[in-house]
mmCIF file as gemmi writes it, N, C-alpha and C atoms, coordinates in Angstrom:
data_model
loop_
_atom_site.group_PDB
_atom_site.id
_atom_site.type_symbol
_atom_site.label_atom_id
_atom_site.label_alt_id
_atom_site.label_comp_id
_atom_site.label_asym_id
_atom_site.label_entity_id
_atom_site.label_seq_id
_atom_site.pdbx_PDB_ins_code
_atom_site.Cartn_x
_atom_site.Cartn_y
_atom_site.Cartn_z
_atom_site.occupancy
_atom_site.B_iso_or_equiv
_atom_site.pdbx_formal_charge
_atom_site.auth_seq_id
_atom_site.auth_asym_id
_atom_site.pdbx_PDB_model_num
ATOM 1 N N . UNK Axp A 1 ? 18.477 -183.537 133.48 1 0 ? 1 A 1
ATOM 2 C CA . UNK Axp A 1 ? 18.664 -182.629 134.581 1 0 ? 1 A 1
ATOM 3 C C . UNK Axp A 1 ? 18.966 -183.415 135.844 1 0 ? 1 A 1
ATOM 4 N N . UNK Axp A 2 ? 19.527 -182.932 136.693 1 0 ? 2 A 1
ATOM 5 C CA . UNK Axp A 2 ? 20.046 -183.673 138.192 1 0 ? 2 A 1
ATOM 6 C C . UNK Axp A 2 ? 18.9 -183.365 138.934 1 0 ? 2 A 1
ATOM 7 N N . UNK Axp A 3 ? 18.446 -184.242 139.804 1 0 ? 3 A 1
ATOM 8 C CA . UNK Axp A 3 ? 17.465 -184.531 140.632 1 0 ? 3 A 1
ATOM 9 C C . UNK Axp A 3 ? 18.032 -185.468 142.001 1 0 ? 3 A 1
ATOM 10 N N . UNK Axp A 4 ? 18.126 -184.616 142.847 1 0 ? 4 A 1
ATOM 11 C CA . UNK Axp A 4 ? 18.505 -184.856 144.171 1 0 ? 4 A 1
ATOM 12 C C . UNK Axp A 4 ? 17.351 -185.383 144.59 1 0 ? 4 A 1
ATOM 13 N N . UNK Axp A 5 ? 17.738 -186.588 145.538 1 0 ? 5 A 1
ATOM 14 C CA . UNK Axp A 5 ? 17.366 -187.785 145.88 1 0 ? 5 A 1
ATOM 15 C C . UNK Axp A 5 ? 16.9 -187.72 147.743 1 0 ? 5 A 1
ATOM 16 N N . UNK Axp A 6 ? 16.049 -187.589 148.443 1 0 ? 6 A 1
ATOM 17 C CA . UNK Axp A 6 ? 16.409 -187.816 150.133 1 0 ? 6 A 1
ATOM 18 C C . UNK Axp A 6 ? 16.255 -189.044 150.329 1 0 ? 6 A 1
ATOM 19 N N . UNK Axp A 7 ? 17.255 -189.259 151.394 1 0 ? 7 A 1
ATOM 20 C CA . UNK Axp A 7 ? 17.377 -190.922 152.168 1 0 ? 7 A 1
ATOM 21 C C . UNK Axp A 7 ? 16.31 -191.854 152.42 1 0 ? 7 A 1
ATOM 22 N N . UNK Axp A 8 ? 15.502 -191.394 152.241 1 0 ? 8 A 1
ATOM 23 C CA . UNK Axp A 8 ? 14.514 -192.443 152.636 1 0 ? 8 A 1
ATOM 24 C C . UNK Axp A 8 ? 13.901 -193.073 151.008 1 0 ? 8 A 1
ATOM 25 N N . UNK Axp A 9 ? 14.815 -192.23 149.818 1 0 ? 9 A 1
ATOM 26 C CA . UNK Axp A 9 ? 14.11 -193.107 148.956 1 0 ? 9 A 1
ATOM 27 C C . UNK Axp A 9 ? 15.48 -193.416 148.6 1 0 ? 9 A 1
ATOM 28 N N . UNK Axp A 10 ? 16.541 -193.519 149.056 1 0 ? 10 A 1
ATOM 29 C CA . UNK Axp A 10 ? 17.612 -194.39 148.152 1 0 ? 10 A 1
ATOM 30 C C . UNK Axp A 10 ? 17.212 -195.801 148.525 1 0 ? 10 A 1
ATOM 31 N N . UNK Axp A 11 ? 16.763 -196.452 148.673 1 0 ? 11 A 1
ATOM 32 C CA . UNK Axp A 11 ? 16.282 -197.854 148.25 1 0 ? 11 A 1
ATOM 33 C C . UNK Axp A 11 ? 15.88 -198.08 146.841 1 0 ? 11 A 1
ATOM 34 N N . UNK Axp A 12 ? 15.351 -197.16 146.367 1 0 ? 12 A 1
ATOM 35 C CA . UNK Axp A 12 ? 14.141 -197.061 145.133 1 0 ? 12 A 1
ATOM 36 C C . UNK Axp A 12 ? 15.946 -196.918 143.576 1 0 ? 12 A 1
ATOM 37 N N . UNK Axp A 13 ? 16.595 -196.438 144.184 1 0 ? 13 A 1
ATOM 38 C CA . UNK Axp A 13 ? 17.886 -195.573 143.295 1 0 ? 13 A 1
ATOM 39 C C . UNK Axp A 13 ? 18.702 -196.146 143.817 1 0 ? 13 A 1
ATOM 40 N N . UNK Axp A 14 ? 19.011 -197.242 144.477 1 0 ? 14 A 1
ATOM 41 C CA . UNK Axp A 14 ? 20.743 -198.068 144.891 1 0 ? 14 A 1
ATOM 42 C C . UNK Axp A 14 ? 21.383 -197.334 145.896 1 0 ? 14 A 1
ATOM 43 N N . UNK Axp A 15 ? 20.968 -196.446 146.532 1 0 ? 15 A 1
ATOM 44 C CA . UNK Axp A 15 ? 21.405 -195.727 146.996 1 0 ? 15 A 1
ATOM 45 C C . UNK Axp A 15 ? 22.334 -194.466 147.108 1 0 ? 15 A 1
ATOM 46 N N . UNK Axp A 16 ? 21.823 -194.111 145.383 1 0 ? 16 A 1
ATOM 47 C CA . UNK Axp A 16 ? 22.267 -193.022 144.983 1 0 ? 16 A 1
ATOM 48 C C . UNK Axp A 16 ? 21.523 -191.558 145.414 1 0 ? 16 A 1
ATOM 49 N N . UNK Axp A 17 ? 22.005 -190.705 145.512 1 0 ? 17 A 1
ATOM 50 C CA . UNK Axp A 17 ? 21.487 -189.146 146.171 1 0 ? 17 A 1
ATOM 51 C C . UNK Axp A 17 ? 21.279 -188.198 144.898 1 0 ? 17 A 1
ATOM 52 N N . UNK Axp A 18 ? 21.65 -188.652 144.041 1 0 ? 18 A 1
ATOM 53 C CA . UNK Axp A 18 ? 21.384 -187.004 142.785 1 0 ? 18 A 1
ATOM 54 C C . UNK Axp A 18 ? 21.795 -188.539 141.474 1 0 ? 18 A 1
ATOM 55 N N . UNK Axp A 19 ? 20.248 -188.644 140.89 1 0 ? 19 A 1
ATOM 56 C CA . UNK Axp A 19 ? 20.089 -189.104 139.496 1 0 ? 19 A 1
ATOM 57 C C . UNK Axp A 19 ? 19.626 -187.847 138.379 1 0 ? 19 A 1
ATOM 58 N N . UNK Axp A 20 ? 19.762 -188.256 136.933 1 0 ? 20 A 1
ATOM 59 C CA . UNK Axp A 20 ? 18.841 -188.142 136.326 1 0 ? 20 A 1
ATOM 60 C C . UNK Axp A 20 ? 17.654 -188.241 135.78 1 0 ? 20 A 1
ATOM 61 N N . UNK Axp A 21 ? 17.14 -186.818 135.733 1 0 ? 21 A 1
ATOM 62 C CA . UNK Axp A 21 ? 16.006 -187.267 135.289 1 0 ? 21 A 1
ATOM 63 C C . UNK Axp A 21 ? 15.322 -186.121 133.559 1 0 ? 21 A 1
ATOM 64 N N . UNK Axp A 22 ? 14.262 -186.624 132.947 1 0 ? 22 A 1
ATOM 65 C CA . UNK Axp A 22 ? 13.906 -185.645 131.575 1 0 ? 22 A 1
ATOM 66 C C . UNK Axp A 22 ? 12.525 -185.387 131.377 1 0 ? 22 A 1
ATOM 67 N N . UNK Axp A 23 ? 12.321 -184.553 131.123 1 0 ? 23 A 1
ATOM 68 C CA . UNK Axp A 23 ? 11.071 -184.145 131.058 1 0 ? 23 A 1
ATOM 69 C C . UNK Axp A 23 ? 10.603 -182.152 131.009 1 0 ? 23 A 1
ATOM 70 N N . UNK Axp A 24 ? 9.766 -181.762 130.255 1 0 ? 24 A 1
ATOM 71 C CA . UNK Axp A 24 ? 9.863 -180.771 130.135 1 0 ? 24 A 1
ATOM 72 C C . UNK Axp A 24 ? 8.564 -180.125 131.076 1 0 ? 24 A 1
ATOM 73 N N . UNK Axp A 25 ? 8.393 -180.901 132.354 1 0 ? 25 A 1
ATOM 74 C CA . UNK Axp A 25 ? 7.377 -180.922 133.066 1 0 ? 25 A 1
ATOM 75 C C . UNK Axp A 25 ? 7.833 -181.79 134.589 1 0 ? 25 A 1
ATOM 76 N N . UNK Axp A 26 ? 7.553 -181.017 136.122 1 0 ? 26 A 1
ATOM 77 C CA . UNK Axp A 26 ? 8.053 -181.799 136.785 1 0 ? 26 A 1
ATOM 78 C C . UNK Axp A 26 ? 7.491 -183.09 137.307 1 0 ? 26 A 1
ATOM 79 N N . UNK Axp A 27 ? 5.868 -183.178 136.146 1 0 ? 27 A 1
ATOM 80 C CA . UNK Axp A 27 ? 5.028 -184.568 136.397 1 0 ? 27 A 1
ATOM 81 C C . UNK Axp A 27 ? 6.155 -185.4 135.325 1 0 ? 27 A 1
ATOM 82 N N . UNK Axp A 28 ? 6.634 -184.98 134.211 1 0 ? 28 A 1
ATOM 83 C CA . UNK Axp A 28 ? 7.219 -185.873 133.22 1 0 ? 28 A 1
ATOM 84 C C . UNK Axp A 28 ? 8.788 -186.007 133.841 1 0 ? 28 A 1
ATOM 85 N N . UNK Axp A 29 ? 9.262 -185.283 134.56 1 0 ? 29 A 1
ATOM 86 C CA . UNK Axp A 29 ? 10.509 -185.747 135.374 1 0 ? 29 A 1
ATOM 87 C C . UNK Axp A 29 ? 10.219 -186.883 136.257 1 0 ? 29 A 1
ATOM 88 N N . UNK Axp A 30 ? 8.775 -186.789 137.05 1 0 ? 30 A 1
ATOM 89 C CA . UNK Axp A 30 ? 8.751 -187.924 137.835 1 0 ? 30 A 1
ATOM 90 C C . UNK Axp A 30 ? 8.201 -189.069 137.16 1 0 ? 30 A 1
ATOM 91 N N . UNK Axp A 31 ? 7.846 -188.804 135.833 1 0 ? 31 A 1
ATOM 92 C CA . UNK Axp A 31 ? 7.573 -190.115 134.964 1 0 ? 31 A 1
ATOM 93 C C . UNK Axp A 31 ? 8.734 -190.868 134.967 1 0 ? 31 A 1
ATOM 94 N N . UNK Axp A 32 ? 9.672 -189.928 134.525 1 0 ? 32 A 1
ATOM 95 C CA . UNK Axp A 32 ? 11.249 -190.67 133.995 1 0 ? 32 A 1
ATOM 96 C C . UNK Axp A 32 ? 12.27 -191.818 135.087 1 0 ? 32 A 1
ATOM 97 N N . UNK Axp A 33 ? 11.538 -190.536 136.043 1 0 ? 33 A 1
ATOM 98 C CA . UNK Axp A 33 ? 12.283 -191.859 137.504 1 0 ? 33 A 1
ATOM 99 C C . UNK Axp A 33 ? 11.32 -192.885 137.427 1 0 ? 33 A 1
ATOM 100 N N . UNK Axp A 34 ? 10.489 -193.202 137.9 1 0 ? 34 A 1
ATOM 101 C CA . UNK Axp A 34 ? 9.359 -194.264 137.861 1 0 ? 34 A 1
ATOM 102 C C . UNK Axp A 34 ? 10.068 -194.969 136.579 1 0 ? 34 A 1
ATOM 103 N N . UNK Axp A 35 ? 10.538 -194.316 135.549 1 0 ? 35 A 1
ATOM 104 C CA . UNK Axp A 35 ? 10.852 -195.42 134.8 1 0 ? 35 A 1
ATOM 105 C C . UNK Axp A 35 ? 12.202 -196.105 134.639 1 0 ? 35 A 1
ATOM 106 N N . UNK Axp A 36 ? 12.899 -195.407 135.524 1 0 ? 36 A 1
ATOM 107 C CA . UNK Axp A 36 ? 14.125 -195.501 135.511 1 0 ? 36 A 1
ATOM 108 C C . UNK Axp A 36 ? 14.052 -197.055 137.581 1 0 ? 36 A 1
ATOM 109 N N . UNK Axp A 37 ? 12.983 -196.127 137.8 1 0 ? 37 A 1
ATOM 110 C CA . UNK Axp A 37 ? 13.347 -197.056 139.231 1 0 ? 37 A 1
ATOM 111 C C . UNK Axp A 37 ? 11.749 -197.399 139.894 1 0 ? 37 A 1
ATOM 112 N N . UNK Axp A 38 ? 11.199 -197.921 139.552 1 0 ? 38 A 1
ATOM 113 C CA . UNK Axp A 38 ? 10.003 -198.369 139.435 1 0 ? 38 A 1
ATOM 114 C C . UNK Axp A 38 ? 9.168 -198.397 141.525 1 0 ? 38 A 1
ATOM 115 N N . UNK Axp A 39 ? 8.584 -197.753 141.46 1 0 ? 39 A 1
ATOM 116 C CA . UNK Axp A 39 ? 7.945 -196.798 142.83 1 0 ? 39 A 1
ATOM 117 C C . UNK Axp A 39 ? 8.352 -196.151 143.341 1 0 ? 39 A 1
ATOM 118 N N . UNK Axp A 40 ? 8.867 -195.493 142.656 1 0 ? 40 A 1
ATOM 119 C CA . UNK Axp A 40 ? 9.233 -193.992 143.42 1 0 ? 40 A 1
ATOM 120 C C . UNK Axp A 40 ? 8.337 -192.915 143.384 1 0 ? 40 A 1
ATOM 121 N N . UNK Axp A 41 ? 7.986 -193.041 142.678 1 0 ? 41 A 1
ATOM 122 C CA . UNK Axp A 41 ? 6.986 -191.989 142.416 1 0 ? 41 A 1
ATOM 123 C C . UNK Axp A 41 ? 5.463 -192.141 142.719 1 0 ? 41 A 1
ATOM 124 N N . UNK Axp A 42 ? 5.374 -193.665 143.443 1 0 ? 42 A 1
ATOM 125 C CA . UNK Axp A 42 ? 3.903 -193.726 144.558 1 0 ? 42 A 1
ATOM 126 C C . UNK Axp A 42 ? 4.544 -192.996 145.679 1 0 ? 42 A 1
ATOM 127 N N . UNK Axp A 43 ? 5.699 -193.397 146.417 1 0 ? 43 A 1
ATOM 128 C CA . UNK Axp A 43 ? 6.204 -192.505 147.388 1 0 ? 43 A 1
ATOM 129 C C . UNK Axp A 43 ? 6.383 -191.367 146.949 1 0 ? 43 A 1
ATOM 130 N N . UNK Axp A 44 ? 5.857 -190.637 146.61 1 0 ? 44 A 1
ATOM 131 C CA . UNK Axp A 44 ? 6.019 -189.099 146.505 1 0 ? 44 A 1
ATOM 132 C C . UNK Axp A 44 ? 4.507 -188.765 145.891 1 0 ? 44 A 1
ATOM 133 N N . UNK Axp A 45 ? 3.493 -189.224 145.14 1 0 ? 45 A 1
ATOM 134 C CA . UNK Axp A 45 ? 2.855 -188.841 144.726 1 0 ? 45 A 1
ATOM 135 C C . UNK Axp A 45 ? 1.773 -189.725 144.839 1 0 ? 45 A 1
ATOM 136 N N . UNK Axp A 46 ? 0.37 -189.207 145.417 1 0 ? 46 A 1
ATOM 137 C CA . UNK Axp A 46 ? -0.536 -190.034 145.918 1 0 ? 46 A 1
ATOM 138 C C . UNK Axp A 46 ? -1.547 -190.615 144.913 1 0 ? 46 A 1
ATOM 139 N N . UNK Axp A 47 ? -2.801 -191.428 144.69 1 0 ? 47 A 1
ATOM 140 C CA . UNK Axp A 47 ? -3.406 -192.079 144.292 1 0 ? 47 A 1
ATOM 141 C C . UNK Axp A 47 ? -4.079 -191.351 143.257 1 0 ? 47 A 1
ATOM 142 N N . UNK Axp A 48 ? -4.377 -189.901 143.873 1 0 ? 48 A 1
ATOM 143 C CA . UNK Axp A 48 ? -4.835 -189.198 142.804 1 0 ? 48 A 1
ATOM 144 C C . UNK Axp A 48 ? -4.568 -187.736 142.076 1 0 ? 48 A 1
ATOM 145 N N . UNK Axp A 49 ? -2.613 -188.194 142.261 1 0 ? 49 A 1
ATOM 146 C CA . UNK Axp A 49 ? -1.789 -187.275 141.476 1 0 ? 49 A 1
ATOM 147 C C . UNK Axp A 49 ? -1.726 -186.437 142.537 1 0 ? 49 A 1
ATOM 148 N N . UNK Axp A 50 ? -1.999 -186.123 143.512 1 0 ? 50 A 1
ATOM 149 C CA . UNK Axp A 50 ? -1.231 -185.025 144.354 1 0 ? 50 A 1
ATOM 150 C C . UNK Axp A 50 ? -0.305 -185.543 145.252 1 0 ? 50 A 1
ATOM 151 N N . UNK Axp A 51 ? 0.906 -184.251 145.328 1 0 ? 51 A 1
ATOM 152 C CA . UNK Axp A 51 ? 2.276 -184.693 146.049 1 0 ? 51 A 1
ATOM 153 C C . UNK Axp A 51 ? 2.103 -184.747 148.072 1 0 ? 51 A 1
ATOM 154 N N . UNK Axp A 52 ? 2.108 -186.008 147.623 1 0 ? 52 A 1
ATOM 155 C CA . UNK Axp A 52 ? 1.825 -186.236 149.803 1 0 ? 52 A 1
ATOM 156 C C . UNK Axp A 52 ? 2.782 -185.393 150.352 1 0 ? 52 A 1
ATOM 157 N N . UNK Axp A 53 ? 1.912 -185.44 151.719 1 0 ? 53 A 1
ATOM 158 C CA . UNK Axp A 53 ? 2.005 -184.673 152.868 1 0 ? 53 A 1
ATOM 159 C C . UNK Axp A 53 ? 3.312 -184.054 152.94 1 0 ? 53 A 1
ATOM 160 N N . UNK Axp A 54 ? 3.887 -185.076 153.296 1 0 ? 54 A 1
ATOM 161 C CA . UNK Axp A 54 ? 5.203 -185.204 153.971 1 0 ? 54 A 1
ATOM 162 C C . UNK Axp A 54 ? 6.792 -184.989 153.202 1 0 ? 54 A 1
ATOM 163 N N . UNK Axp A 55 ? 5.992 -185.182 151.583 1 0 ? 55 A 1
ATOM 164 C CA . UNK Axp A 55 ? 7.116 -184.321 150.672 1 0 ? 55 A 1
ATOM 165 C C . UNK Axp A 55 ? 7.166 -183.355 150.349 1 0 ? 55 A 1
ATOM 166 N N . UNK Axp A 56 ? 8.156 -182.477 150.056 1 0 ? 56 A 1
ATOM 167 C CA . UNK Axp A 56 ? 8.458 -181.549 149.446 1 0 ? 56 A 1
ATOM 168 C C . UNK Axp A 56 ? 9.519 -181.458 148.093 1 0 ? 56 A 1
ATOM 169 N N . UNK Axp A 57 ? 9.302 -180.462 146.821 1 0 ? 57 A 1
ATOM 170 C CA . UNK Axp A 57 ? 9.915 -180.324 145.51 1 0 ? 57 A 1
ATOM 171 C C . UNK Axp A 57 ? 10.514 -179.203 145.639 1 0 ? 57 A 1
ATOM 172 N N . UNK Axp A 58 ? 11.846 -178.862 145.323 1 0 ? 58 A 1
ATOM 173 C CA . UNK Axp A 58 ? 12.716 -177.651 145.271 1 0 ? 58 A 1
ATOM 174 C C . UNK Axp A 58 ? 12.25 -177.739 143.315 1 0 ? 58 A 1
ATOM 175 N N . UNK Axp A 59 ? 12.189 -176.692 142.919 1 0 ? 59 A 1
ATOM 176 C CA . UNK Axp A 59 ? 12.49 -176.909 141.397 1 0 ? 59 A 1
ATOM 177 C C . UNK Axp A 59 ? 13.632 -175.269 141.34 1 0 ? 59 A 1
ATOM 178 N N . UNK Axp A 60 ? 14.569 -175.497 141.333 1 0 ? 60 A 1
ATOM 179 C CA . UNK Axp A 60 ? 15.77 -174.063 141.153 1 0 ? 60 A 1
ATOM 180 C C . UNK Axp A 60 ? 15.534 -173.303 142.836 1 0 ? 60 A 1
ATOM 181 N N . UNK Axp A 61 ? 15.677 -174.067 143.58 1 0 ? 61 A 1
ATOM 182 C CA . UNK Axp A 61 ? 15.094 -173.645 145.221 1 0 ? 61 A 1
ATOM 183 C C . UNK Axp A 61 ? 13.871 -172.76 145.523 1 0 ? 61 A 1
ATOM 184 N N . UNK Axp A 62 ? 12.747 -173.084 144.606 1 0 ? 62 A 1
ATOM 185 C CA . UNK Axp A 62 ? 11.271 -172.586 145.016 1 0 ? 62 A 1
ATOM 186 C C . UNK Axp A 62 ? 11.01 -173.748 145.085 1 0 ? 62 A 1
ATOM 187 N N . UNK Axp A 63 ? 9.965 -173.95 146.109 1 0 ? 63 A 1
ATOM 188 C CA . UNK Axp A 63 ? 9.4 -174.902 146.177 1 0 ? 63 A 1
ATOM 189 C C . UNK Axp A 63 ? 7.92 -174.609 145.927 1 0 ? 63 A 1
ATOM 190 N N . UNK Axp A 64 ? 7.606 -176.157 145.489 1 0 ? 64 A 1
ATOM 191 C CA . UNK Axp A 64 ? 6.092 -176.4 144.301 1 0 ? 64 A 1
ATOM 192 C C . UNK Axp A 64 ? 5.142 -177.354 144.513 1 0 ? 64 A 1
ATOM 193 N N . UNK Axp A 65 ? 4.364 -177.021 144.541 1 0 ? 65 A 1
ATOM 194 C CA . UNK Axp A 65 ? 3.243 -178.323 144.628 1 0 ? 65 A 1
ATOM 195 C C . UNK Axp A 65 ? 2.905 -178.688 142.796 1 0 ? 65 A 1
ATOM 196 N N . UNK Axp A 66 ? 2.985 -177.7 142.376 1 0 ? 66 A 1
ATOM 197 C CA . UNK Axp A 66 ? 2.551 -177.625 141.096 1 0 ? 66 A 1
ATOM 198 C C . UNK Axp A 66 ? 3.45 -179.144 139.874 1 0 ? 66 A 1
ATOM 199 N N . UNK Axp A 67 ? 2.904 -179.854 139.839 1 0 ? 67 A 1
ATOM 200 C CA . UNK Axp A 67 ? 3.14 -180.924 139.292 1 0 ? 67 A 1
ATOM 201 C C . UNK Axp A 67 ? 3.622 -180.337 137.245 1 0 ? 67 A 1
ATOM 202 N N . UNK Axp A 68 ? 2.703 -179.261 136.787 1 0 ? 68 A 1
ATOM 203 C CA . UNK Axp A 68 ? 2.683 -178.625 135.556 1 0 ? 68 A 1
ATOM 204 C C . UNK Axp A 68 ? 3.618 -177.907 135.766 1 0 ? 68 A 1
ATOM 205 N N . UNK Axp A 69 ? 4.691 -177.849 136.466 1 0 ? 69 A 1
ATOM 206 C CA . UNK Axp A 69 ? 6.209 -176.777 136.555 1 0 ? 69 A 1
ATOM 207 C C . UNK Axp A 69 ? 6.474 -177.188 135.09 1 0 ? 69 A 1
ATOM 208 N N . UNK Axp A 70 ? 6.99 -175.807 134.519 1 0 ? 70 A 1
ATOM 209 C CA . UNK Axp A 70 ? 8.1 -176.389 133.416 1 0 ? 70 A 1
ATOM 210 C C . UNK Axp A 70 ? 9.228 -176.34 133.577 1 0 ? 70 A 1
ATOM 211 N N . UNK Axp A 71 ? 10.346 -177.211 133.316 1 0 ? 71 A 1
ATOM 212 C CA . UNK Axp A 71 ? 11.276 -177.012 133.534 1 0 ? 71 A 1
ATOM 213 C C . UNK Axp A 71 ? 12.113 -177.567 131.989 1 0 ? 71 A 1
ATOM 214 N N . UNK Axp A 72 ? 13.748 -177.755 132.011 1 0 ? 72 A 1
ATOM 215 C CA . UNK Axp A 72 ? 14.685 -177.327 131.006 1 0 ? 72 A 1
ATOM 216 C C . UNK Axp A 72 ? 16.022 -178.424 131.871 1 0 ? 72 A 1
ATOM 217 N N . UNK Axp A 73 ? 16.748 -179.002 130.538 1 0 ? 73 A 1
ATOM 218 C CA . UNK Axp A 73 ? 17.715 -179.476 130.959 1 0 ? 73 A 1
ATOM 219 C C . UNK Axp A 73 ? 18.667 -178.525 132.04 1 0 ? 73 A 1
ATOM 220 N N . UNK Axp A 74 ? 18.586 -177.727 132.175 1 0 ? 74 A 1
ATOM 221 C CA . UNK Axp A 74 ? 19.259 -177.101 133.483 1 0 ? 74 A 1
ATOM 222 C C . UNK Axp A 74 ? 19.262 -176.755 134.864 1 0 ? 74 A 1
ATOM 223 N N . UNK Axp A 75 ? 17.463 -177.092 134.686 1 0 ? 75 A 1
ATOM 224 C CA . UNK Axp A 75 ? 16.77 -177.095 136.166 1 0 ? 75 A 1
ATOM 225 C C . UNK Axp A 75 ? 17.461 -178.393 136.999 1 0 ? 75 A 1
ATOM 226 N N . UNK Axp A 76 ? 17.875 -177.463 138.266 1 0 ? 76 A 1
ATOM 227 C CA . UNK Axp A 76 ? 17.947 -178.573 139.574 1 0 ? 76 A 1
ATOM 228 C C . UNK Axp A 76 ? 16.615 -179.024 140.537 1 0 ? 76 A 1
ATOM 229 N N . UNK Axp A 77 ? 16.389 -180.174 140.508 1 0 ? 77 A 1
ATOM 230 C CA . UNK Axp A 77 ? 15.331 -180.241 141.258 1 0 ? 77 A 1
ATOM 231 C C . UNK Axp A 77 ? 15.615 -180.932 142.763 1 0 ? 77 A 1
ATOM 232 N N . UNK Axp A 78 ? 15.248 -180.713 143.733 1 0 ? 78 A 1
ATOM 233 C CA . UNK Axp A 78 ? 15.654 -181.187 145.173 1 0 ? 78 A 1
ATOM 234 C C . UNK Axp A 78 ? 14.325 -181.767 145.488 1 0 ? 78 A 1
ATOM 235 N N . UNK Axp A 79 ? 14.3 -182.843 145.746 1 0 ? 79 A 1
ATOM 236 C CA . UNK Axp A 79 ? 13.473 -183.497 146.842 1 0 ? 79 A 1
ATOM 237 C C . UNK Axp A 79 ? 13.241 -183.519 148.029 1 0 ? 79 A 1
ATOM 238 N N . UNK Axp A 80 ? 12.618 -183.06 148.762 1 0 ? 80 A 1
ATOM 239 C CA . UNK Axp A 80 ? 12.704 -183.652 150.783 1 0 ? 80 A 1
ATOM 240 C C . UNK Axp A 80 ? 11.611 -184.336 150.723 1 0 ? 80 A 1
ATOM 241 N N . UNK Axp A 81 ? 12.047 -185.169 151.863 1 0 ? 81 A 1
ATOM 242 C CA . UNK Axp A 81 ? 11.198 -186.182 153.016 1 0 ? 81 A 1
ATOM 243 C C . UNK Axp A 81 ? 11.467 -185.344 154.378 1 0 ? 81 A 1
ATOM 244 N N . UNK Axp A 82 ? 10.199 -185.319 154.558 1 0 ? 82 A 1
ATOM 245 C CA . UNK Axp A 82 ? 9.964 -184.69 155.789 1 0 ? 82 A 1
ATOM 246 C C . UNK Axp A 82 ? 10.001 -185.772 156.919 1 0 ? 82 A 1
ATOM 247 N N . UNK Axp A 83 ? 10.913 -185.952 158.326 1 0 ? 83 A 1
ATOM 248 C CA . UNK Axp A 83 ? 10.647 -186.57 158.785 1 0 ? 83 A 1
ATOM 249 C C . UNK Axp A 83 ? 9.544 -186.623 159.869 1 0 ? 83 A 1
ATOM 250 N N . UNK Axp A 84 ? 9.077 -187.612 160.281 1 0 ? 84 A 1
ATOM 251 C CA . UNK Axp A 84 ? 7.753 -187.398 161.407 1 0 ? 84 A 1
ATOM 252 C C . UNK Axp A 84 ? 8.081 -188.98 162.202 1 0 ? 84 A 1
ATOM 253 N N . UNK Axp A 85 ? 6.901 -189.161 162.832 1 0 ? 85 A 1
ATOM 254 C CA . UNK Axp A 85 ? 7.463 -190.328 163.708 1 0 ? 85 A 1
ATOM 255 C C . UNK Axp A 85 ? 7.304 -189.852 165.488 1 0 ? 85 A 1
ATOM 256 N N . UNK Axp A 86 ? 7.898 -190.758 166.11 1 0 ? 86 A 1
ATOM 257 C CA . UNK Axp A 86 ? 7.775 -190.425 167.507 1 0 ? 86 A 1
ATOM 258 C C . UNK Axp A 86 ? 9.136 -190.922 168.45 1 0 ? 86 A 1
C-alpha cells in the first residue's frame, strides 16, 4: 500500500514522499517501514507504543490514533508532522 511520507522524515526514506509499505495492521505497516528504513518509526511512535504528540495518521482520510487499524493492500495512509517551534 502507498504511504505518504511528511518532510521532516524524508531523511529516514532518501527523500522520498509516498513509499511502500505491508501489513494488515497500521502497527504492522509501521513495522515494515522501520524495516525498510530503520527509525522511523521512533519518530512517530513513542517508548511505549503510543503515536506522539505532534503526529498525525490519515488511514483512507480518517484519522487514527488506533495503532490496531486494519487495513488492505488498497488503503492510503497519510502521515503529518505537525509543525511547532518558535
Amino acid at each position: 500500500m502507498k504511504v505518504a511520507i511528511p518532510s521532516p522524515l524524508y531523511s529516514y526514506t532518501g527523500g522520498r514522499s509516498e513509499v511502500e509499505g505491508k501489513g494488515r495492521t497500521l502497527s504492522a505497516v509501521l513495522d515494515s517501514l522501520e524495516s525498510q528504513f530503520p527509525g522511523i518509526r521512533f519518530r512517530m511512535i513513542d517508548e511505549i507504543g503510543r503515536l506522539r504528540p505532534h503526529m498525525r495518521i490519515f488511514v483512507d482520510e480518517v484519522c487514527t490514533q488506533d495503532l490496531d487499524t486494519k487495513v488492505t493492500a488498497t488503503t492510503r495512509i497519510h502521515i503529518v508532522a505537525a509543525l511547532s517551534g518558535g
